[in-house]
C-alpha positions as CSV (number, residue, x, y, z in Angstrom):
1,X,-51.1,127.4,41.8
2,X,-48.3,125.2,42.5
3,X,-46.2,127.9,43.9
4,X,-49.2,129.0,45.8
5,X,-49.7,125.8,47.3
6,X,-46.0,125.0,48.4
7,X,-45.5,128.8,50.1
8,X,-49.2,127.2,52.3
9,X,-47.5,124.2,52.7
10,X,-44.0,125.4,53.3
11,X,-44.5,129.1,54.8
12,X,-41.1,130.1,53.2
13,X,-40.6,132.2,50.3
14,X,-39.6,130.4,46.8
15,X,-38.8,130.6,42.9
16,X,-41.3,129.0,40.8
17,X,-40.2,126.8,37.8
18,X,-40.6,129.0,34.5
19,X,-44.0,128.9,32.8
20,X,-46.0,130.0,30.4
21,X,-48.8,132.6,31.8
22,X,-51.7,133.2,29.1
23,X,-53.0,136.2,31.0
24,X,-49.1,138.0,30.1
25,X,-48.9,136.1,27.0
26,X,-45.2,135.1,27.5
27,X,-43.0,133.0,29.6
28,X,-42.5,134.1,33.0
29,X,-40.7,133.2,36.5
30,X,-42.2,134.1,40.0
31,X,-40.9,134.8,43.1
32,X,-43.5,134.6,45.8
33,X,-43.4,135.6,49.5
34,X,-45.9,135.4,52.6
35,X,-46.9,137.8,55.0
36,X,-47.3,137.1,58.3
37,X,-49.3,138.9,60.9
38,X,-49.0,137.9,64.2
39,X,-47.8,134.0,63.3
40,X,-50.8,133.5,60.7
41,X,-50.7,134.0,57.0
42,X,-52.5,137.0,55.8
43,X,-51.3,137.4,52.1
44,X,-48.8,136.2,49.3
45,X,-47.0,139.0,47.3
46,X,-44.6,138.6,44.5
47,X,-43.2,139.6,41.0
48,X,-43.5,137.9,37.4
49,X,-40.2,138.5,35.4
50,X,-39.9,138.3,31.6
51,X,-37.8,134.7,31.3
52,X,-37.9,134.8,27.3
53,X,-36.1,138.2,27.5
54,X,-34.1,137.0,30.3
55,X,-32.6,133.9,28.0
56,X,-32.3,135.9,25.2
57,X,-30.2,138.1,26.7
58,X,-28.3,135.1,28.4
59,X,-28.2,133.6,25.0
60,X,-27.2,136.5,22.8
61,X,-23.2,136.1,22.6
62,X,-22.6,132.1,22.8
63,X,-19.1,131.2,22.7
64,X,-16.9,131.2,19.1
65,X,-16.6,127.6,17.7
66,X,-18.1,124.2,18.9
67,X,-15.6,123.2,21.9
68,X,-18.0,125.3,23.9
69,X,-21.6,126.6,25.5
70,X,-23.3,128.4,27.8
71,X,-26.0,126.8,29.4
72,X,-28.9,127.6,32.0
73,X,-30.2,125.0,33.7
74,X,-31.9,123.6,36.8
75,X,-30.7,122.7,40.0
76,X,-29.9,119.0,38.8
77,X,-27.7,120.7,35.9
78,X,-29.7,118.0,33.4
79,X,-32.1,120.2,32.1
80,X,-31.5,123.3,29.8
81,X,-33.5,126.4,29.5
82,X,-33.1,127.5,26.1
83,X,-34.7,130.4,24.1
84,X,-36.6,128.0,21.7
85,X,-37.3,125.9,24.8
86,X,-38.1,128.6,27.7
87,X,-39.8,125.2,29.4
88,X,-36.5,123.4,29.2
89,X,-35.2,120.0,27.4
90,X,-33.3,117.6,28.7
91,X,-29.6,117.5,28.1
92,X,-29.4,113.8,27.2
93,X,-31.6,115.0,24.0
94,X,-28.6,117.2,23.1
95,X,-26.5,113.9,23.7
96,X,-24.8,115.5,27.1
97,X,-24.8,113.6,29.6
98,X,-23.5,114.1,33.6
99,X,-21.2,112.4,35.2
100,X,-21.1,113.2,38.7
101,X,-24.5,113.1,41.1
102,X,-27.1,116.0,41.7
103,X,-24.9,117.3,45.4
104,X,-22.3,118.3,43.4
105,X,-23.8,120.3,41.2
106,X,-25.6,122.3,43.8
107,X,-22.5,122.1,45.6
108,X,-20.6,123.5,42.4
109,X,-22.8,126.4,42.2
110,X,-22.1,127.9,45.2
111,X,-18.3,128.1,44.7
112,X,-15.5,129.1,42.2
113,X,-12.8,126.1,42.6
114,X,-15.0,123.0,41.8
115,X,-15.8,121.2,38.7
116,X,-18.4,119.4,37.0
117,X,-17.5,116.4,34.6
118,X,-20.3,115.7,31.8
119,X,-20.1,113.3,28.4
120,X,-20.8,116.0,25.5
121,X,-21.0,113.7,22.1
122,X,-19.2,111.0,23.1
123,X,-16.3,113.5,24.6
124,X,-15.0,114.2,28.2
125,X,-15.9,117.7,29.2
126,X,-15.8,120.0,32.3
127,X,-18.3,122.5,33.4
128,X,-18.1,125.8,35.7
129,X,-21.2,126.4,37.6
130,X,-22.6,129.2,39.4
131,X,-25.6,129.3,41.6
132,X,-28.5,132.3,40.7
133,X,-30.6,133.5,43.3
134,X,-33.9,131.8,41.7
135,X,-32.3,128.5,42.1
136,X,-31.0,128.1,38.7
137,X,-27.6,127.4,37.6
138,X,-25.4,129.1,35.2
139,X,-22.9,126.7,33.5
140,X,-20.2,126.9,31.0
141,X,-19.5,123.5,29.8
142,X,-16.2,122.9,27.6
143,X,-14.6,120.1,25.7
144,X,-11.1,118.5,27.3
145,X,-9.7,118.0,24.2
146,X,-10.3,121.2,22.8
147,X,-9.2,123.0,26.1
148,X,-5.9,120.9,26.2
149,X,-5.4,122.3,22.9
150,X,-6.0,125.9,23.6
151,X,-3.7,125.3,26.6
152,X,-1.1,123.6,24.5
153,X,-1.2,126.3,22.0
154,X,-0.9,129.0,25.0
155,X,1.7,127.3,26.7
156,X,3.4,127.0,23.1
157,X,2.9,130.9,22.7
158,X,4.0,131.6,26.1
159,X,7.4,129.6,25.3
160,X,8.3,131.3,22.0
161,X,7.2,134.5,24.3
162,X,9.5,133.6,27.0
163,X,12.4,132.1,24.4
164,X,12.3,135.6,23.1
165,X,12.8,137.5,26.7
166,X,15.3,135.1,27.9
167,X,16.6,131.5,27.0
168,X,17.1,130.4,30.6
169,X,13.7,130.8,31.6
170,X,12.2,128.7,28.6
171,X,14.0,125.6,29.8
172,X,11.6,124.7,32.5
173,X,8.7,124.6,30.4
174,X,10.3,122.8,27.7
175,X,11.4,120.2,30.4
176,X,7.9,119.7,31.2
177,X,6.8,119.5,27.8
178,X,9.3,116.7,27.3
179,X,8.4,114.9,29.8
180,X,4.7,114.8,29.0
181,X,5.5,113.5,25.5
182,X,7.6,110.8,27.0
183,X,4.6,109.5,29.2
184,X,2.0,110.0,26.0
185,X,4.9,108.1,23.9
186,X,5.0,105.0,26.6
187,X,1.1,105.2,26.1
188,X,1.5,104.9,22.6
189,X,4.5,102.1,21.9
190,X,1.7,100.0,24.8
191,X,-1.4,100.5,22.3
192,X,1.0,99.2,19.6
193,X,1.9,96.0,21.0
194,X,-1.8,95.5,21.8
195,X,-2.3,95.8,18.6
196,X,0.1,93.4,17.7
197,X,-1.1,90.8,19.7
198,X,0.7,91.0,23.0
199,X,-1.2,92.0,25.9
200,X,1.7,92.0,28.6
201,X,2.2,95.9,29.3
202,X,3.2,97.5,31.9
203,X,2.4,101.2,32.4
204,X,3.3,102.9,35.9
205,X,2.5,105.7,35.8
206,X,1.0,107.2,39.3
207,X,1.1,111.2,38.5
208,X,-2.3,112.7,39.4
209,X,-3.0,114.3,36.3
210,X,-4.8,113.2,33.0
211,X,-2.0,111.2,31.2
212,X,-1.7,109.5,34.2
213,X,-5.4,108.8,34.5
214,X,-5.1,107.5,30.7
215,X,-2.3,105.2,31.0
216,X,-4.2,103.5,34.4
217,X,-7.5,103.5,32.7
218,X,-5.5,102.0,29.1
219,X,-3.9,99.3,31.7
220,X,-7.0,98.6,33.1
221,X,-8.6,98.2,29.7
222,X,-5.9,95.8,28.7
223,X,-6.1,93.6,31.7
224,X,-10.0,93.0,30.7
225,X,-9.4,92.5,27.2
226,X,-6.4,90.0,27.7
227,X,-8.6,88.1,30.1
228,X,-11.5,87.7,27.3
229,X,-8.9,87.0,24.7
230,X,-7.6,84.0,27.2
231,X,-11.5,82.6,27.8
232,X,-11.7,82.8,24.2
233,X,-8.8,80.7,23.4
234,X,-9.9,78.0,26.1
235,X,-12.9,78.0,24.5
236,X,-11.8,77.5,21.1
237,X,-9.4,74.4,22.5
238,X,-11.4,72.4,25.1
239,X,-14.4,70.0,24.8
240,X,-17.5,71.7,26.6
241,X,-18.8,68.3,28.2
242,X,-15.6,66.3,29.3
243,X,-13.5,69.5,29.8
244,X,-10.7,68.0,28.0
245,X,-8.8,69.1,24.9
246,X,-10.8,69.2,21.5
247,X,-9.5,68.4,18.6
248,X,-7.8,71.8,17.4
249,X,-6.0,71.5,21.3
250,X,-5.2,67.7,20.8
251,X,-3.2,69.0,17.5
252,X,-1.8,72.2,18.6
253,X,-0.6,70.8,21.7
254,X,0.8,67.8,20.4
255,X,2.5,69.8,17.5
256,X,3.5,71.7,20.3
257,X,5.5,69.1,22.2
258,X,6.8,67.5,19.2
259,X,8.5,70.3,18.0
260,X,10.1,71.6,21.3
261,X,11.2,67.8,21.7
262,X,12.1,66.3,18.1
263,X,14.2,63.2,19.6
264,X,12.0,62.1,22.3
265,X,10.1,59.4,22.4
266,X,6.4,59.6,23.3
267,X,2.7,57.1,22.2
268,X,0.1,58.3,20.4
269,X,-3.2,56.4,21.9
270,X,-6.9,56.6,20.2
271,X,-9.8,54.7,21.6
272,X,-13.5,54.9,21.9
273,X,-16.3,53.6,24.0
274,X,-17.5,50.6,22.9
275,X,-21.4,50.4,21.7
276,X,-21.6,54.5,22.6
277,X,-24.8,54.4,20.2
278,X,-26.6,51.4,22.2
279,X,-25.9,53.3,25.6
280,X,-28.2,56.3,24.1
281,X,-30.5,54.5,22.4
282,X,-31.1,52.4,25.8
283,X,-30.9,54.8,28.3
284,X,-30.6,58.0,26.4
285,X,-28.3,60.6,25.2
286,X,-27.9,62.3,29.3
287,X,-26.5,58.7,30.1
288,X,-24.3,59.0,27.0
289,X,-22.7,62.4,28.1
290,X,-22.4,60.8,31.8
291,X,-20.5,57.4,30.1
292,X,-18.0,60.0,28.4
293,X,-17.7,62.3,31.1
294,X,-16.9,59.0,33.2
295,X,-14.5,57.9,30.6
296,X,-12.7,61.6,30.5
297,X,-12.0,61.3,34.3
298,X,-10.5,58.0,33.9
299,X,-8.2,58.8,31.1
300,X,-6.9,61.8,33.4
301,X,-6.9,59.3,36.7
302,X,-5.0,56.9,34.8
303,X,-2.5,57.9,32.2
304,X,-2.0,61.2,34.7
305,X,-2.6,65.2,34.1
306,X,0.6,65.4,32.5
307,X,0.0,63.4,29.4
308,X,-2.3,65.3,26.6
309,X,-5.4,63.8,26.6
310,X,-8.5,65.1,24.9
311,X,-11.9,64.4,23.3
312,X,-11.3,63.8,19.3
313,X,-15.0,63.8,18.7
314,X,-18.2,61.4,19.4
315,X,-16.9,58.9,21.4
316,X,-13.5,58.9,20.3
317,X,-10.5,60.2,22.6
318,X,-6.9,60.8,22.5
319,X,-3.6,60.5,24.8
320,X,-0.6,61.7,23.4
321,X,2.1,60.1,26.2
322,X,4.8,62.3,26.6
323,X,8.3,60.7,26.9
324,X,7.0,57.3,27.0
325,X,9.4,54.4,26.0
326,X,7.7,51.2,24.1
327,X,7.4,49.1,27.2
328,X,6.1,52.1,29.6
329,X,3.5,52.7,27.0
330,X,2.3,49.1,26.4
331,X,2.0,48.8,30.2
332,X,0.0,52.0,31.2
333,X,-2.2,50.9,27.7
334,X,-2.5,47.6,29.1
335,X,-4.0,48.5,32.4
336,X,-6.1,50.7,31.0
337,X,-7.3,48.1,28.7
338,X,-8.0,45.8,31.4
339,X,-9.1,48.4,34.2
340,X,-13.0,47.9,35.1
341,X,-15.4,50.6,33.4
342,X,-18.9,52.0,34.5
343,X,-20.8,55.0,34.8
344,X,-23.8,55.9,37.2
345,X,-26.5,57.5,35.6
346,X,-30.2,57.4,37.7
347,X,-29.0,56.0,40.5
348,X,-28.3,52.7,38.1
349,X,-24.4,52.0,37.2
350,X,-23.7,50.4,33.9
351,X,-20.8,49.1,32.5
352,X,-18.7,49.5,29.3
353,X,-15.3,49.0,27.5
354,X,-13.2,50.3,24.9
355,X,-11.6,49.6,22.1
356,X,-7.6,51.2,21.7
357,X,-5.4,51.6,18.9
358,X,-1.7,53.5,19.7
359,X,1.1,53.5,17.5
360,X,5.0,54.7,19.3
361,X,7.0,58.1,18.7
362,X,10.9,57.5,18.1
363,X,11.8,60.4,17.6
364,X,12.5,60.2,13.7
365,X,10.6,63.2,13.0
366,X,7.1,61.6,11.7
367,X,4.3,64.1,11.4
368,X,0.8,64.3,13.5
369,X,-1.3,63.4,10.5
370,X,1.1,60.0,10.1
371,X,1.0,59.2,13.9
372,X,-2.9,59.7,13.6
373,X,-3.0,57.7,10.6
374,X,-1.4,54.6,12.5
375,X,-3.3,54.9,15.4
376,X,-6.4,54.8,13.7
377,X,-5.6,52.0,12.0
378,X,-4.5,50.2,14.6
379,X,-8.0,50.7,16.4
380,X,-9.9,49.7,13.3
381,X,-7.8,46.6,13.6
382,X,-8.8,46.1,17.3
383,X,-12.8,46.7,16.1
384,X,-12.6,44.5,13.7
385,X,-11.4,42.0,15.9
386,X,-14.2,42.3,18.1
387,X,-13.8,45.5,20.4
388,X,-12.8,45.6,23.8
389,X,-9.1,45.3,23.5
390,X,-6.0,46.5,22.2
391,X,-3.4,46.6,19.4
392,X,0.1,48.7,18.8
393,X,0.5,49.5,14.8
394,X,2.0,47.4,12.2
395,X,2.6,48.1,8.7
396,X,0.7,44.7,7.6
397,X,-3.0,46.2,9.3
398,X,-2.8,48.9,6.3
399,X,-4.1,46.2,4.4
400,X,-7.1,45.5,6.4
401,X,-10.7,45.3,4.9
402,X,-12.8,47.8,6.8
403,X,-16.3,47.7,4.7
404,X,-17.9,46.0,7.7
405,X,-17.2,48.4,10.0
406,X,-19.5,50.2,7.7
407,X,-22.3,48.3,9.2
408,X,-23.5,49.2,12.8
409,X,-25.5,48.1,14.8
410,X,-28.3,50.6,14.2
411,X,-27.9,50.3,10.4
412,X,-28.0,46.1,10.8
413,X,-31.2,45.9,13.0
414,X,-33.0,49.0,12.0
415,X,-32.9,46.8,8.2
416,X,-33.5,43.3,9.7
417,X,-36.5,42.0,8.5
418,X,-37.4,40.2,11.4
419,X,-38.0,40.9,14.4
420,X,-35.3,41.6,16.8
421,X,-35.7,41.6,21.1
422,X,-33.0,41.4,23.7
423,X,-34.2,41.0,27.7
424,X,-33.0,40.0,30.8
425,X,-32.3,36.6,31.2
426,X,-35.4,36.1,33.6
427,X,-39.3,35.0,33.7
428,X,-39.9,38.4,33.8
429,X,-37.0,39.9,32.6
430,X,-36.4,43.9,31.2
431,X,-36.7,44.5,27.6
432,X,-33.1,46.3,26.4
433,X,-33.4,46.5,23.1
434,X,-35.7,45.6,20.3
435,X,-35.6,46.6,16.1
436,X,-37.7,49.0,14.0
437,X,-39.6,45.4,12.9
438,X,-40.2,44.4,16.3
439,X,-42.1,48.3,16.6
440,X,-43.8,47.1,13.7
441,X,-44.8,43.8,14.6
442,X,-46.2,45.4,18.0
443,X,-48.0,48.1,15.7
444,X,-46.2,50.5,18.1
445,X,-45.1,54.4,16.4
446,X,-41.8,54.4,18.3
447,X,-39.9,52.9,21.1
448,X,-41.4,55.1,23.8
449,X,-44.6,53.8,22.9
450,X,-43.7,49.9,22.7
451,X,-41.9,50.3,26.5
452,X,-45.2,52.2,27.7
453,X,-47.1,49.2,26.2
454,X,-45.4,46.1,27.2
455,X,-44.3,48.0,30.5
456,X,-40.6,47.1,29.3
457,X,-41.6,43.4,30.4
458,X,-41.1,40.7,28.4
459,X,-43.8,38.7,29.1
460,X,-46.6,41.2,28.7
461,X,-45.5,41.0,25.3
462,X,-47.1,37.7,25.2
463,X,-51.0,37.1,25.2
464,X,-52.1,36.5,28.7
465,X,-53.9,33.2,28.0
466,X,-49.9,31.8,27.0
467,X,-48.2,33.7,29.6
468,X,-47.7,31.1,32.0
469,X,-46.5,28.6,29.3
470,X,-44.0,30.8,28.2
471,X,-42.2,31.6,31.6
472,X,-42.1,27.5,32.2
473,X,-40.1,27.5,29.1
474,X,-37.8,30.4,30.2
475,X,-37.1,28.8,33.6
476,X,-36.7,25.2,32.1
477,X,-33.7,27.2,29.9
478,X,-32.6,29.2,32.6
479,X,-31.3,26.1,34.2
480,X,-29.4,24.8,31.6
481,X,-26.2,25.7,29.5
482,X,-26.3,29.2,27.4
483,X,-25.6,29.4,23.7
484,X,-28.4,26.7,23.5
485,X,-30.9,27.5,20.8
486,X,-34.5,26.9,21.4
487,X,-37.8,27.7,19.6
488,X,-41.7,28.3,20.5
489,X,-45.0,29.4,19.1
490,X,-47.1,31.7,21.3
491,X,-49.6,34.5,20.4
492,X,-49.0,38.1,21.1
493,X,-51.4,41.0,21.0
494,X,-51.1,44.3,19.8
495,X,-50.8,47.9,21.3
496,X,-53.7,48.5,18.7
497,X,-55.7,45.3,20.2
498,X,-54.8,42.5,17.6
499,X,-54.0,38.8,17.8
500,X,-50.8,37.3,15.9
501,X,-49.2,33.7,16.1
502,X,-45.5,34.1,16.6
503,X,-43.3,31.6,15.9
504,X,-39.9,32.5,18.1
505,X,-36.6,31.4,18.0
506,X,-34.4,32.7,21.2
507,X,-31.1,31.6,22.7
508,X,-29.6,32.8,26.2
509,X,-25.7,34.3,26.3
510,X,-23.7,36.3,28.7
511,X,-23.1,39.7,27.8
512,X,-20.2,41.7,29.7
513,X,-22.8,44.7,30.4
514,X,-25.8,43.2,31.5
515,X,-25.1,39.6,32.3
516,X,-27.1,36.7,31.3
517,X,-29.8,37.7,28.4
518,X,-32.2,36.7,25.9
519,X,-31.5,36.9,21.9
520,X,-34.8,36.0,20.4
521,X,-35.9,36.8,16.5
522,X,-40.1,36.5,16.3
523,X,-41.8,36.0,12.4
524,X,-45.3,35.9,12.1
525,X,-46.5,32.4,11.3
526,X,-48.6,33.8,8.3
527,X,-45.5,33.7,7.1
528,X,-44.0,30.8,7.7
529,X,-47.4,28.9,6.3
530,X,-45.5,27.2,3.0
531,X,-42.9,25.7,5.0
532,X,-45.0,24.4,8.1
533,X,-47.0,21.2,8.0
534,X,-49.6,22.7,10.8
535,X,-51.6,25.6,10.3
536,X,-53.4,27.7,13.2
537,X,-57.1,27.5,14.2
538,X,-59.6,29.5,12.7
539,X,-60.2,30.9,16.0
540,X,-57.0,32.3,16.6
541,X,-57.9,35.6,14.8
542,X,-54.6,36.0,12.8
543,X,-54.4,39.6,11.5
């Protein structure tokens, strides 16, 4: 019915694809024609012919071994009509693949001096096509390798043939042969130094021919591969966020220098941002990565994009100055000491310091682990100073006591017992920090919650019938000295609706990153009953 329908449609004469007819009981192809009478058409006429005996007889004398086939497919030259599949299979299921587009193949079939490529099991192979009359193709597909070594074998035969007739006439095919092995041989000692780790090859070689196409195809496969191999090893050596040297670079490139320049002189510098932990826990860890992106870019702006700097982990960075006399590297460590830090992050800028420790390189041969070693301990000795400066090694710091540098800030406060809150220095200044007790005295689950509550505002921490008297205090302060100590008692409310008298003791400082604040410790009186001569009112609710 389909071929019935495209002769109405079409008016031209066709081939139908092979089918199975029940009334014959076997598979069959058509060829159908119209008749014509006086432009109209009057009748369709046509023959059936026997495809099963058709492939069989197609099939019956396949090629000897496995390099080859005989296939007959359709027009695309992707599907095979076999005897066990008269309806035809698709030659990817037989894991054969084309290579070249649909036009070619019809294009192949209707002459002798073009071939098809195809991918048979993994394998390069060529195909001959020729066109049938019912629109079919005819294709003998073979294996390259297995025809280069027929050809190989013949062209070996015909040399021993030709050897025997006459010696002179050998020579040009054994010249040939020669040279082919020499361009295989270059293709070779190339995969062996790829192999070996070296990727910088050269293989020119322009003839038109398949050794040719392997050695530019093997080039071009060794380009990508050396590429890869060079992401991977920036990769392996470079900080993702700061874009600076990791650790294993820091070391490798140090090593690096020191070797290739034993009796130069050169600093090793190791410093870290100041209260790092504080800038995430107050503005989170996106403002952390900008403060340490921001300190990356200044290392490189001022010690220069010469010097080996990099990332050592956390907070902590390294610049290895190359050919740096003592007094060239106390200045340049100097300045960087005293250069003004800040990062933006949310439209806000904050600023921050750092604390450096460097030790010199005299060229006497001292390892990286010792000039770490020194440099480290010359930055302890700056932190336990008190941070924000810096300090060249000397023998007499390897003595220092470094058990409270064991205790951090977050360790100190998150253990305080009392409560612990840090604002602006203003009526109605920003809360920038407060303890896990302070959370608790709030009855707030986490920090989140006790900013959403208080509205980060100090004073709606305080109950709103005391508000008033509490800022009078705060201004009365703000006008005097700072490091002055002061106290009050006020009530507070909680976030779960409670009342508790606070009594508060608070003192105002400067602080180099946000100015002038507020220290202040609260303790519930409740607690303070034994040791105060006044209690609170009944009426004051105490929880």
């Amino acid at each position: 019915m389909i071929a019935f329908a495209y002769l109405m449609d079409q008016g031209e004469a066709a081939w139908t694809q092979p089918y199975y007819s029940s009334y014959l009981n076997r598979y069959i192809i058509s060829y159908r024609r119209p008749i014509y009478k006086d432009g109209v058409m009057v009748a369709i006429v046509g023959i059936d012919i026997d495809f099963q005996a058709f492939i069989d007889r197609l099939y019956a004398n396949p090629p000897e071994g496995e390099h080859g086939m005989v296939i007959l497919s359709d027009t695309t030259g992707t599907v095979e009509y076999a005897p066990d599949k008269p309806l035809g299979i698709q030659l990817a299921d037989k894991d054969i693949h084309i290579r070249d587009v649909a036009d070619k193949v019809a294009e192949a079939g209707q002459t002798d001096n073009m071939m098809v490529t195809y991918d048979w099991a993994g394998q390069e192979s060529i195909a001959g096509i020729k066109g049938l009359r019912n629109g079919m193709n005819f294709i003998d597909l073979r294996r390259k390798p297995q025809i280069y070594n027929r050809t190989h074998k013949a062209v070996m035969q015909m040399v021993l043939g030709l050897v025997a007739v006459c010696i002179l006439a050998s020579l040009l095919p054994i010249y040939m042969i020669n040279r082919l092995s020499e361009r295989l041989q270059r293709v070779i000692e190339a995969a062996k130094e790829v192999g070996e780790g070296n990727y910088d090859i050269k293989l020119h070689d322009t003839q038109r021919d398949d050794i040719g196409e392997l050695s530019r195809n093997f080039q071009a496969m060794v380009g990508k591969v050396a590429a890869s191999q060079g992401n991977l090893t920036y990769i392996s050596q470079h900080d993702v966020l700061t874009g600076l040297l990791n650790r294993m670079g820091l070391d490798k490139e140090i090593a690096d220098w020191l070797q290739a320049h034993p009796d130069s002189h050169g600093a090793l510098v190791s410093l870290d941002l100041d209260g790092f932990k504080l800038i995430n826990d107050l503005h989170g860890h996106m403002a952390g990565d900008e403060a340490l992106r921001t300190l990356a870019r200044d290392l490189v702006e001022s010690f220069g994009h010469e010097q080996i700097i990099g990332r050592n982990g956390g907070d902590e960075f390294v610049v290895f100055m190359k050919d740096a006399e003592p007094e060239a590297a106390q200045a340049a460590v100097k300045a960087f000491s005293n250069k003004k830090k800040a990062f933006t992050y949310d439209g806000e800028t904050h600023s921050f310091s750092v604390s450096i420790g460097y030790t010199l390189y005299r060229g006497d041969g001292m390892s990286l682990s010792r000039l770490f070693h020194q440099s480290d301990t010359a930055l302890y000795a700056v932190k336990l100073r008190g941070r924000n400066h810096y300090r060249i090694y000397e023998p007499s710091m390897e003595s220092l006591n470094r058990t409270s540098l064991g205790f951090n800030l977050e360790t100190i406060t998150k253990n305080l017992p009392t409560a612990l809150l840090v604002t602006e220095a203003k009526k109605d200044g920003k809360i920038l920090f407060v303890n896990k007790a302070m959370l608790d005295l709030l009855e707030c689950q986490n920090v989140t919650e006790f900013m959403a509550f208080t509205e980060e505002n100090q004073s709606h921490i305080v109950c709103a019938c005391e508000r008033e008297r509490v800022r009078q205090l705060m201004e009365q302060q703000l006008l005097e000295d700072a490091d002055k100590t002061y106290s009050v008692t006020y009530c507070i409310r909680t976030a779960k609706g409670w009342r508790k008298h606070i009594f508060s003791v608070w003192c105002m400082a400067d602080n180099p990153n946000y100015g002038r604040v507020f220290y202040a410790t609260l303790v519930e009186q409740k607690f303070l009953w034994p040791f105060i001569s006044e209690h609170p009112s009944e009426d004051d609710n105490l929880v």
